[in-house]
C-alpha positions as CSV (number, residue, x, y, z in Angstrom):
1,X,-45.6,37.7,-8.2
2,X,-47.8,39.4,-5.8
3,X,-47.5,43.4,-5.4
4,X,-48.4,43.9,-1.7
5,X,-45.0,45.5,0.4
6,X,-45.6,42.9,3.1
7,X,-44.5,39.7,1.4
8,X,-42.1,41.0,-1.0
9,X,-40.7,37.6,-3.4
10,X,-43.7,35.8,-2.6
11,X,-45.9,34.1,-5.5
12,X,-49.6,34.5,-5.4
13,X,-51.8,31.8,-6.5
14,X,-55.7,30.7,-7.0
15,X,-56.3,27.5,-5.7
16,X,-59.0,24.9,-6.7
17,X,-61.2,23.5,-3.6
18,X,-63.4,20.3,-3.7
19,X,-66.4,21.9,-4.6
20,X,-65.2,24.3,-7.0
21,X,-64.5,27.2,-5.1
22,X,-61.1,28.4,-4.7
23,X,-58.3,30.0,-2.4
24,X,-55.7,32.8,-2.4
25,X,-52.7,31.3,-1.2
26,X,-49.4,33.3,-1.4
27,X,-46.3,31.3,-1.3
28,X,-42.8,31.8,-0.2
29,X,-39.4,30.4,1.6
30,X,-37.7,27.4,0.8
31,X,-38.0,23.8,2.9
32,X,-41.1,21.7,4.2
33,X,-43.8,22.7,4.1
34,X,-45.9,25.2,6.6
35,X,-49.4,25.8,6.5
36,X,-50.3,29.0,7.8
37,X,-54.1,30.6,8.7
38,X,-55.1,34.0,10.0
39,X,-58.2,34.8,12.4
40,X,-61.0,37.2,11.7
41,X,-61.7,39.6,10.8
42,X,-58.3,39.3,9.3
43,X,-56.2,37.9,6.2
44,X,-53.1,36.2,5.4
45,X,-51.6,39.5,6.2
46,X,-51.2,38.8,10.0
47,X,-48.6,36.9,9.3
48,X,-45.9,39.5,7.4
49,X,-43.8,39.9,10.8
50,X,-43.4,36.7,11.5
51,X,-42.7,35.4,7.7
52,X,-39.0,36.7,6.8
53,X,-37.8,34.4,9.6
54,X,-39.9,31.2,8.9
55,X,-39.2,31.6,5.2
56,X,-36.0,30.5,6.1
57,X,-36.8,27.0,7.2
58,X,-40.2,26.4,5.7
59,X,-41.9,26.5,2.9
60,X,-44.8,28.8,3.5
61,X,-48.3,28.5,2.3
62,X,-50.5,31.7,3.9
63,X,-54.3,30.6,2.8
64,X,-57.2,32.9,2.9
65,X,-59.8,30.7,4.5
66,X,-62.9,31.0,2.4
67,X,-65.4,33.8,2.7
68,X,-62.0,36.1,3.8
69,X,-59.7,38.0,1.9
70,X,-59.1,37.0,-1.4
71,X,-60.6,33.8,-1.9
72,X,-64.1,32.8,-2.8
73,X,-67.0,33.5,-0.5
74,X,-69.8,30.7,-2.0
75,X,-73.9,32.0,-0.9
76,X,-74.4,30.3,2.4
77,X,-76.4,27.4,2.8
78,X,-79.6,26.5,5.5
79,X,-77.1,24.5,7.4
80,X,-74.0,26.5,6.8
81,X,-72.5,23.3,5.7
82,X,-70.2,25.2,3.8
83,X,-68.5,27.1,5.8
84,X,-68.2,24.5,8.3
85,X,-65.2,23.9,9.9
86,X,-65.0,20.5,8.0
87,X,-65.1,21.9,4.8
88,X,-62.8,25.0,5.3
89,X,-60.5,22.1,6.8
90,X,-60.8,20.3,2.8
91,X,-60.3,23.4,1.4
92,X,-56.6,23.5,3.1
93,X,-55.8,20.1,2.8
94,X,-56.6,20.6,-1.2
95,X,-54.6,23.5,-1.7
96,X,-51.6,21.7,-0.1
97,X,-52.0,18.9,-2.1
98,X,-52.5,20.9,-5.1
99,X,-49.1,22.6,-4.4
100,X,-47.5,19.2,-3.8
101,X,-47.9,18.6,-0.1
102,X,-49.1,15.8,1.5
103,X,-47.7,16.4,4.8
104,X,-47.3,19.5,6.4
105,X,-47.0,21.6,9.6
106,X,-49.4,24.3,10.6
107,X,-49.4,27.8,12.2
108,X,-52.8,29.4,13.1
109,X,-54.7,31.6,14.6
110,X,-58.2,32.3,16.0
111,X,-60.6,30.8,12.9
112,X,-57.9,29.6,11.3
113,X,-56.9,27.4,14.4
114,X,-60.8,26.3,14.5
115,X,-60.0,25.1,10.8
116,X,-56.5,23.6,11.5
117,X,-58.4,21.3,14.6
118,X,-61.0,20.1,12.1
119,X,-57.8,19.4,9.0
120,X,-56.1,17.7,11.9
121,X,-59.3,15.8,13.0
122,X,-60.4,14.8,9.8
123,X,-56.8,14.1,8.2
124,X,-54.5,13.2,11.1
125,X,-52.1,11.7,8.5
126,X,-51.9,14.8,6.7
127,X,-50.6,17.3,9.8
128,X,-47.5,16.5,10.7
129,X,-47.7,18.8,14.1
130,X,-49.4,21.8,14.4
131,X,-49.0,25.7,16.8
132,X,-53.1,27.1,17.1
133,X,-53.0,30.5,18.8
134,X,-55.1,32.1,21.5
135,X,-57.9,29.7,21.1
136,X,-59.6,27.1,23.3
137,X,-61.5,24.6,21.3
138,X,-64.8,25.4,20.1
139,X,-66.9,23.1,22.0
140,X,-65.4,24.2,24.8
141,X,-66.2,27.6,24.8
142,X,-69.6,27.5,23.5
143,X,-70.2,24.9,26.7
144,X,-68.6,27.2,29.5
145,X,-69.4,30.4,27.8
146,X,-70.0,33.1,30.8
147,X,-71.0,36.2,31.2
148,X,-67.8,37.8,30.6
149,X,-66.6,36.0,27.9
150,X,-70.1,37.2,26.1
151,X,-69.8,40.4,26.7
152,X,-65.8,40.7,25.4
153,X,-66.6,38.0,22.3
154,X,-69.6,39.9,21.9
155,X,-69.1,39.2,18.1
156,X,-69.3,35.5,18.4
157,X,-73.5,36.4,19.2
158,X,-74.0,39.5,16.5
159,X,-72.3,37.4,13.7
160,X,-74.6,34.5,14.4
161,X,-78.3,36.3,14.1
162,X,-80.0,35.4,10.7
163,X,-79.1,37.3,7.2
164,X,-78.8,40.0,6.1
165,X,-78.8,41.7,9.3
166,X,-75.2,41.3,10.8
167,X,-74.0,41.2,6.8
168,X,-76.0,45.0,6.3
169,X,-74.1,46.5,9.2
170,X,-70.7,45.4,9.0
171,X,-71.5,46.2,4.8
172,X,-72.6,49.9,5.9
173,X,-69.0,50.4,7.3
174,X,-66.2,47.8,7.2
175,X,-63.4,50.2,8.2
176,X,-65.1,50.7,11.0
177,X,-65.8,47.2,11.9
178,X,-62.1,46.5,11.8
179,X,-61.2,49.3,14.2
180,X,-64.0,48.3,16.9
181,X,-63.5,44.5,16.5
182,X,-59.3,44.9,16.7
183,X,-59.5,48.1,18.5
184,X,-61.1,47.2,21.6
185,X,-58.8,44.2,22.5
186,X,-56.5,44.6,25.4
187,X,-53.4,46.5,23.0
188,X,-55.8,48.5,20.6
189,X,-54.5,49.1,16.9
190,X,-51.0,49.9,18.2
191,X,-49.5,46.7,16.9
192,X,-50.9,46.6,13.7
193,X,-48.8,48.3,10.5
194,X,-51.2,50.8,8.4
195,X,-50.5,48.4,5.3
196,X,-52.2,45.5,7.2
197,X,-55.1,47.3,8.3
198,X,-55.8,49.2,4.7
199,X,-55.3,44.9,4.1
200,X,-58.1,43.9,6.3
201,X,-60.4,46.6,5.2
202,X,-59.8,46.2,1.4
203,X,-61.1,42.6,1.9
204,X,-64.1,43.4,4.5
205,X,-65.5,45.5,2.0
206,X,-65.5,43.3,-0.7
207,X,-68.9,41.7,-2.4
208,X,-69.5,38.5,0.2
209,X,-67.2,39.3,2.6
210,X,-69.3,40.6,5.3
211,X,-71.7,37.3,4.8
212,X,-68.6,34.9,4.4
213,X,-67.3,35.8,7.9
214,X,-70.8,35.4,9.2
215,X,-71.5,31.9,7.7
216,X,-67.8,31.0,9.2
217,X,-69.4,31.8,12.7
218,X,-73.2,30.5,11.8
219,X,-70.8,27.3,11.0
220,X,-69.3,26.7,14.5
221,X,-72.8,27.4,16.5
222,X,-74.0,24.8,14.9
223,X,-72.7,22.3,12.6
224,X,-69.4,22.2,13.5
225,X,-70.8,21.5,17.3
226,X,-72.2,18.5,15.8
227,X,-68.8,17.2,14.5
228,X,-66.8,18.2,17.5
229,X,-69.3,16.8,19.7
230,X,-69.5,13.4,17.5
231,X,-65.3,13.3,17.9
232,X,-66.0,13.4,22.1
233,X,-68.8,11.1,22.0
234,X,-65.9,8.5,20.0
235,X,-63.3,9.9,22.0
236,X,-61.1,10.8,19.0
237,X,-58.2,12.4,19.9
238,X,-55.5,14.1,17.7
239,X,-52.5,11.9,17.2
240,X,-50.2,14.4,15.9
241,X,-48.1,16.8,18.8
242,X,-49.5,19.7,19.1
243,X,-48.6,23.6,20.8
244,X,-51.4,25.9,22.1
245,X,-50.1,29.2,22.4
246,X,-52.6,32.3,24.1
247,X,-51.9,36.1,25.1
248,X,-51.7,36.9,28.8
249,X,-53.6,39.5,28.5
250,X,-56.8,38.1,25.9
251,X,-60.3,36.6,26.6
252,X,-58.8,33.0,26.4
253,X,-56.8,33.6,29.3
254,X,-59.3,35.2,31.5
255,X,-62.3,33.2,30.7
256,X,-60.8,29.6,30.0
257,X,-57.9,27.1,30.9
258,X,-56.5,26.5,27.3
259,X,-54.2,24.3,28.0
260,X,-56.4,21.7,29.9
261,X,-59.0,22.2,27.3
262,X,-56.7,21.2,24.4
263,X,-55.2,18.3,26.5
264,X,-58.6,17.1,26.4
265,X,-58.9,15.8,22.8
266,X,-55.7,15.8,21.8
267,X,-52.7,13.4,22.8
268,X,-49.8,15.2,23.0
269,X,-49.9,18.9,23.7
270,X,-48.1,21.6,25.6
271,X,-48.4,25.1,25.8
272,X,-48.3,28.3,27.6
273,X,-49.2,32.0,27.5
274,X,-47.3,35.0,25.7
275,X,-46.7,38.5,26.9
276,X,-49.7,39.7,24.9
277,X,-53.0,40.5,24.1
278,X,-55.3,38.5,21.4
279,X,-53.4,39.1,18.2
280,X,-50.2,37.4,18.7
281,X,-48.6,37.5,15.3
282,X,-49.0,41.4,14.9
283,X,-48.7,41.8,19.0
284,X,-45.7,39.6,19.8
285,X,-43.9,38.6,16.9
286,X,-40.3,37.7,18.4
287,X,-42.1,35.8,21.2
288,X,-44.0,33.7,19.1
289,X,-41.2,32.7,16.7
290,X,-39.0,32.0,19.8
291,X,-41.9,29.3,21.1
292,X,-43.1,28.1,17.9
293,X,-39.5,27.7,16.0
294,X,-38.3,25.1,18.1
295,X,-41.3,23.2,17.8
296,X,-42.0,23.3,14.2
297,X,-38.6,22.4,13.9
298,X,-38.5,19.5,16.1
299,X,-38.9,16.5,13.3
300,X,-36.0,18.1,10.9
């Protein structure tokens, strides 16, 4: 059983990906199953507030996408095929399967909701329905990407320029690359419990992290605009019903019409803003299991 204070009961497990990598996965509650994946520069941890309560419907899978937290971070590649959303998407779908789960529900958030729209793209009969959180779709954002929305996703640019040179900073300091990166957004680190952060910077500063997280955003400048540009040009839509979910008071909000966006390639979607800022798990916890309960619950 894992030690960490924030998922007390919950089993910890190393999971075996397609090409040989593998994924910390911890695993708890009792009932279908519920995929669930964080944002970055985050870990499963985001999710210890909202977990108690949706242990008692689900069974929940928290996954550490690969180059985060405690699963592997592979050496990049010239096309950053490998951390493209594609294959972070069969990474997920392996670990369910590997626990027993062929269909499933999923909850997730920033990078992890980038991964849950390619798992749902590429294995629509796989998701059952699906909650992604304070994110437009990818394409989207590259393609209306304004001046504002560069200057407060400032990250999405300095993550992108060529190794080793985003990797060496964020390497020289991870602590304080979580407290700018988190800190700045519209609640600062208020929301977040000390056991979460020490989390988040335990992980940043370990070997591959730092170029993990940067291949994961190399990955959607390029390759993974390829795929989702490949889905519009077929018009592809997601089948299965989907909830979008944003804060009030992010980037998403200000800079984007989420809604509309999602209701662009996918079928059947609704959604709305919370009373919050970016980080809705850790920001808004009671507000997001009171919109996202009923609908993960809707086919039981």
């Amino acid at each position: 059983m894992t030690t960490t204070p924030l998922f007390p009961g919950f089993a910890s497990h190393q999971l075996p990906t397609p090409d040989g990598q593998h994924i910390h996965a911890l695993v708890g509650g009792a009932g279908p199953a519920l995929l669930l994946l964080h944002g970055h520069p985050q870990t499963s941890a985001i999710w210890h507030k909202v977990a108690p309560k949706l242990a008692q419907h689900f069974t929940l899978v928290l996954a550490d996408l690969r180059g985060y937290g405690d699963s592997a971070k592979p050496e990049g590649d010239a096309e950053h095929l490998l951390y493209s959303k594609r294959t972070m998407a069969a990474d997920m779908l392996a670990v369910m399967q590997h626990l027993g789960h062929s269909r499933f529900t999923v909850l997730a958030h920033d990078r992890g909701a980038r991964v849950a729209h390619r798992l749902a793209a590429d294995h629509p009969a796989a998701v059952l329905r699906m909650v992604l959180l304070d994110i437009a779709p990818t394409l989207a954002m590259y393609e209306q990407a304004s001046n504002a929305f560069a200057r407060a996703y400032w990250h999405w640019f300095f993550l992108i320029q060529p190794a080793p040179l985003p990797e060496r900073l964020i390497e020289a300091d991870p602590a304080a690359y979580v407290r700018d990166v988190m800190g700045r957004r519209s609640a600062g680190l208020a929301p977040f419990d000390v056991r979460a952060l020490a989390e988040y910077v335990r992980c940043l500063a370990l070997p591959g992290t730092a170029h993990g997280i940067c291949e994961d955003y190399r990955a959607s400048a390029g390759i993974d605009l390829v795929h989702d540009r490949a889905d519009r040009d077929a018009g592809r839509q997601l089948p299965m019903p989907l909830l979008a979910l944003w804060g009030e008071q992010g980037v998403v909000h200000q800079c984007f019409e989420p809604l509309a966006e999602w209701q662009r390639v996918a079928a059947d979607v609704r959604g709305h803003a919370l009373p919050c800022g970016h980080y809705i798990a850790e920001e808004a916890p009671d507000a997001l299991l009171d919109a996202a309960l009923p609908f993960l619950l809707a086919d039981r």
